[in-house]
ChimeraX commands (.cxc) that place a marker at each C-alpha (Angstrom):
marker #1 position -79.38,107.25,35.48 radius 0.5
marker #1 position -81.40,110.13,37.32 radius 0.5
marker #1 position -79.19,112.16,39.81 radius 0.5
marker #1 position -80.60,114.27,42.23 radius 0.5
marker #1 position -79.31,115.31,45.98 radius 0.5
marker #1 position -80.90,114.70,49.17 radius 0.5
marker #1 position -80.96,117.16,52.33 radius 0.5
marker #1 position -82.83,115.63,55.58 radius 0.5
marker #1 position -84.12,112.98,57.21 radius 0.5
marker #1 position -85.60,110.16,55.03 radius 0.5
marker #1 position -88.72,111.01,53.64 radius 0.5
marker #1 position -87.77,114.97,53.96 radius 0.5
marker #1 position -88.92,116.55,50.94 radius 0.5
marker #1 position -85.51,118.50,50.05 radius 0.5
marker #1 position -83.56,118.10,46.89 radius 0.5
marker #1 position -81.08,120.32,46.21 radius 0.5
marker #1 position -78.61,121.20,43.55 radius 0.5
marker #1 position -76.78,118.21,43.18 radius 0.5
marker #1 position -73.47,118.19,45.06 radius 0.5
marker #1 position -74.91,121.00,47.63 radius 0.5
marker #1 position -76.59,117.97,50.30 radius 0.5
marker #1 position -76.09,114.71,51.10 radius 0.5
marker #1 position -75.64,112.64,49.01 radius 0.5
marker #1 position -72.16,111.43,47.98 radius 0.5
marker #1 position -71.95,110.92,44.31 radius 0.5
marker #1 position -68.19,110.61,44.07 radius 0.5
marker #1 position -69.21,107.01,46.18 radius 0.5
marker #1 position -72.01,106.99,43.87 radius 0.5
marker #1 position -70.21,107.28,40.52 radius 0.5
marker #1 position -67.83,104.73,41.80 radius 0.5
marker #1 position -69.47,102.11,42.33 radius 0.5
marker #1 position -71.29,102.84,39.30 radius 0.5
marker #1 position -68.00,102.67,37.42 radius 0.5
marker #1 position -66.78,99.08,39.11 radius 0.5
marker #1 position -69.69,98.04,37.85 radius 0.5
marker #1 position -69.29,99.10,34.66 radius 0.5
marker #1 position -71.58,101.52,34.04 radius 0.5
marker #1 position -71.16,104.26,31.11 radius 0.5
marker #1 position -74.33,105.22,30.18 radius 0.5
marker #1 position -75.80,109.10,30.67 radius 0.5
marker #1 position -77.14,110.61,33.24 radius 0.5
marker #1 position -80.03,113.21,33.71 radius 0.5
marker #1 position -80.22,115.90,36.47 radius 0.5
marker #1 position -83.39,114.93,38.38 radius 0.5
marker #1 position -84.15,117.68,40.65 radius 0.5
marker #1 position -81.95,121.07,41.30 radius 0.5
marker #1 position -85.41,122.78,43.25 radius 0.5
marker #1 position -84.67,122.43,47.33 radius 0.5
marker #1 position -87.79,122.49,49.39 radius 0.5
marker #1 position -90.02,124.35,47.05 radius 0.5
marker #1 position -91.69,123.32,43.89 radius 0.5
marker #1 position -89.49,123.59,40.35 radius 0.5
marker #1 position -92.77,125.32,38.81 radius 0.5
marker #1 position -92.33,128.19,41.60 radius 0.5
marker #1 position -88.83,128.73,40.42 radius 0.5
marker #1 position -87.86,131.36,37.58 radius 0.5
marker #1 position -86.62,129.91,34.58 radius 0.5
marker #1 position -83.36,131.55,35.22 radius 0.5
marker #1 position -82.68,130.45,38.41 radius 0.5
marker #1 position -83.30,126.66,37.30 radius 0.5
marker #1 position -80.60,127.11,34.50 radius 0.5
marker #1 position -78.45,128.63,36.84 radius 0.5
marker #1 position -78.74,125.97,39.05 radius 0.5
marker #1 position -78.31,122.93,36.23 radius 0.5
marker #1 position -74.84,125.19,35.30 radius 0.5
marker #1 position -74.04,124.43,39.64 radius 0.5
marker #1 position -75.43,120.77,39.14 radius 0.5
marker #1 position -73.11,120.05,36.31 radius 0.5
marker #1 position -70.07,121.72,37.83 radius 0.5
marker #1 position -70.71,119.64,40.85 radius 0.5
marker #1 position -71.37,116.38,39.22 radius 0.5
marker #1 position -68.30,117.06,36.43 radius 0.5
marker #1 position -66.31,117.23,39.84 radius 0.5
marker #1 position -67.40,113.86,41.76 radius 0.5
marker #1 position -67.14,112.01,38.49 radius 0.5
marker #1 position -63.18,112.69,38.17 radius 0.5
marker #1 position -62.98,111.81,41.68 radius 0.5
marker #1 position -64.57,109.04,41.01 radius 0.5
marker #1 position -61.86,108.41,38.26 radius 0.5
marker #1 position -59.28,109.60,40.90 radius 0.5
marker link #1:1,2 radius 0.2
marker link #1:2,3 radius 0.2
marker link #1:3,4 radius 0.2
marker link #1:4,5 radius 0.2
marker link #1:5,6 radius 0.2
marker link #1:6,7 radius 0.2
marker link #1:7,8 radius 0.2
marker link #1:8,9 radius 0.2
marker link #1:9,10 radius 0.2
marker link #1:10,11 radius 0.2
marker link #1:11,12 radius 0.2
marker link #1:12,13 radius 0.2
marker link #1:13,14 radius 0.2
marker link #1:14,15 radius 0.2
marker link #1:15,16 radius 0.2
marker link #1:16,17 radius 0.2
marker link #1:17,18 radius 0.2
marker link #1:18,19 radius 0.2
marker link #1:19,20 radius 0.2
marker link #1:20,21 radius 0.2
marker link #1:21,22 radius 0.2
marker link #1:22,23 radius 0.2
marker link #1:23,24 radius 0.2
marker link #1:24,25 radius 0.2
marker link #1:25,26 radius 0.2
marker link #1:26,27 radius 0.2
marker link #1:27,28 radius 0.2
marker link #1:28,29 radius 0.2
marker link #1:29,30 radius 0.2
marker link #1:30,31 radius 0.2
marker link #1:31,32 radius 0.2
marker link #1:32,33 radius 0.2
marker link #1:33,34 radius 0.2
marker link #1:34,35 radius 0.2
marker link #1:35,36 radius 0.2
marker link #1:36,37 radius 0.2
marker link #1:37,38 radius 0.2
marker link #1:38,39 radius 0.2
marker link #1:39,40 radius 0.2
marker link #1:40,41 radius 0.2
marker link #1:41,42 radius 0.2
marker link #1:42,43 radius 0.2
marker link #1:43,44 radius 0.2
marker link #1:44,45 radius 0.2
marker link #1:45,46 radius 0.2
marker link #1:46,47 radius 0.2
marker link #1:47,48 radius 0.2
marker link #1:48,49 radius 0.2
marker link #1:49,50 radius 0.2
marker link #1:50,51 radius 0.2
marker link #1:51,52 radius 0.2
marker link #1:52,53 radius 0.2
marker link #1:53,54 radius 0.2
marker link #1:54,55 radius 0.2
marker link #1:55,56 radius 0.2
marker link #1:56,57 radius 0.2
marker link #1:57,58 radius 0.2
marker link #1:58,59 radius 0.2
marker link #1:59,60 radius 0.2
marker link #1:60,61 radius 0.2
marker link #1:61,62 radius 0.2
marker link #1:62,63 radius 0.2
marker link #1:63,64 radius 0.2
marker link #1:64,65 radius 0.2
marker link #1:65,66 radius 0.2
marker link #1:66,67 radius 0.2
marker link #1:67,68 radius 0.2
marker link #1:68,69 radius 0.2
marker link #1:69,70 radius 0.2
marker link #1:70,71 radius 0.2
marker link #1:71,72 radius 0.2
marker link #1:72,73 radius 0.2
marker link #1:73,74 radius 0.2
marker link #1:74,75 radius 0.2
marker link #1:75,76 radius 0.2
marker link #1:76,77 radius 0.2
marker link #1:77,78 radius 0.2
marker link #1:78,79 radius 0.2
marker link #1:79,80 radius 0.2
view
């Protein structure tokens, strides 16, 4: 599954660090676990409004490290 955040009106071009808009993947994961999912997941998107080529290569592994942390979190609520 590809997780990624959403911060906006539909159609708004910003996706940021998972966890930090509005998306709510606690509710995601959940339903995702009733339904028996347990399969892997890849971090879409972690670049906001501006394009993931303009970002150092620092600052994206800085923000996968937030991503995780984030996503580690809703997944035990999810649990929870």
């Amino acid at each position: 599954m590809c997780v990624k955040d959403h911060r906006g009106p539909r159609f708004h071009g910003d996706f940021p660090i998972p966890g930090e808009g509005d998306v709510d993947h606690a509710q995601v994961f959940r339903v995702l676990l009733e339904a028996g999912f347990s399969g892997p997941c890849l971090i879409e998107r972690v670049d906001g409004n501006m394009r993931a080529a303009d970002m150092p290569l620092d600052a994206i592994d800085a923000a996968l490290a937030k991503a995780k942390t984030h996503l580690d979190a809703a997944v035990a609520q999810a649990h929870a």
